[in-house]
N, C-alpha and C positions, 0 to 999 in steps of 0.2 A: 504494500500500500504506500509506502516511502517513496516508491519510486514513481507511482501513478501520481503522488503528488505531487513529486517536485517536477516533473516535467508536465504536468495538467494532463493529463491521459495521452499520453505520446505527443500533443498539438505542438507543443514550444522548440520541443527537439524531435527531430523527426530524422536527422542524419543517422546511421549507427556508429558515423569516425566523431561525430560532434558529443553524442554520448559519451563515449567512451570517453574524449578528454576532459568532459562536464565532469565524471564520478571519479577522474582520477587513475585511472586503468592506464595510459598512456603516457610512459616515458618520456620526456624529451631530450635531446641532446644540447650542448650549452657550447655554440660556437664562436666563440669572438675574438679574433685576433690571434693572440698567444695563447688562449686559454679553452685548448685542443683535449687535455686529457681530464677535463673532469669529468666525473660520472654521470649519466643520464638520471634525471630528477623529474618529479610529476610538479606540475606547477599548481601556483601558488593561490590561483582560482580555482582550483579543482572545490569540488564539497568533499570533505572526508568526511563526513557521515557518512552519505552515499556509496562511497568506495570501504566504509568499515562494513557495511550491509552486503553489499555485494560478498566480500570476501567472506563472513559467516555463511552464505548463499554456497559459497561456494565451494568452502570445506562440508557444508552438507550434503553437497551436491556428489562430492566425490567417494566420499562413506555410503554411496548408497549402490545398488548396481543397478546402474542404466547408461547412457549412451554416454555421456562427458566421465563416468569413472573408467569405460572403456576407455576412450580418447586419455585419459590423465595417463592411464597405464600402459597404454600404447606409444604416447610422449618417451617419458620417463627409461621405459625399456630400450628406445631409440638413443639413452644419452642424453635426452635436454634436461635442464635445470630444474628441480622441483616447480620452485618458485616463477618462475617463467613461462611455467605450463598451466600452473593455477591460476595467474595472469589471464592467461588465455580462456582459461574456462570462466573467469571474470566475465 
């Protein structure tokens, strides 16, 4: 229901790339000049709410068996990053 609300029933945000950087799910890279090696950070208008919601979403999602605990497991066995995957399923 968090999520029906903050976006008015899908009407405000209707992109899925403009979501994703609204709740916070989306890394950005920080290029400027000399300052090549920082680490990618989720910015600073993100809602964490939102992205705290999701991410319980989404550890439940993956304790349960259905199609994203496949995917998680299927990830994971390939070598990617726990964390990166659960992103994903964000």
């Amino acid at each position: 229901w968090t999520l029906i609300s903050k976006t008015e029933g899908f009407t405000v945000i209707t992109d899925p790339r403009k979501m994703a950087c609204y709740s916070g799910v989306v890394p950005f890279d920080f290029q400027s000049g000399t300052s090549l090696k920082r680490r990618p950070g989720v910015s600073m208008l993100a809602d964490k709410n939102l992205k705290t919601i999701l991410h319980l979403a989404a550890m439940s999602a993956i304790r349960l068996d259905n199609d994203l605990r496949r995917y998680y497991i299927r990830k994971i066995d390939e070598g990617k990053n726990k964390m990166s995957v659960l992103n994903a399923v964000r």
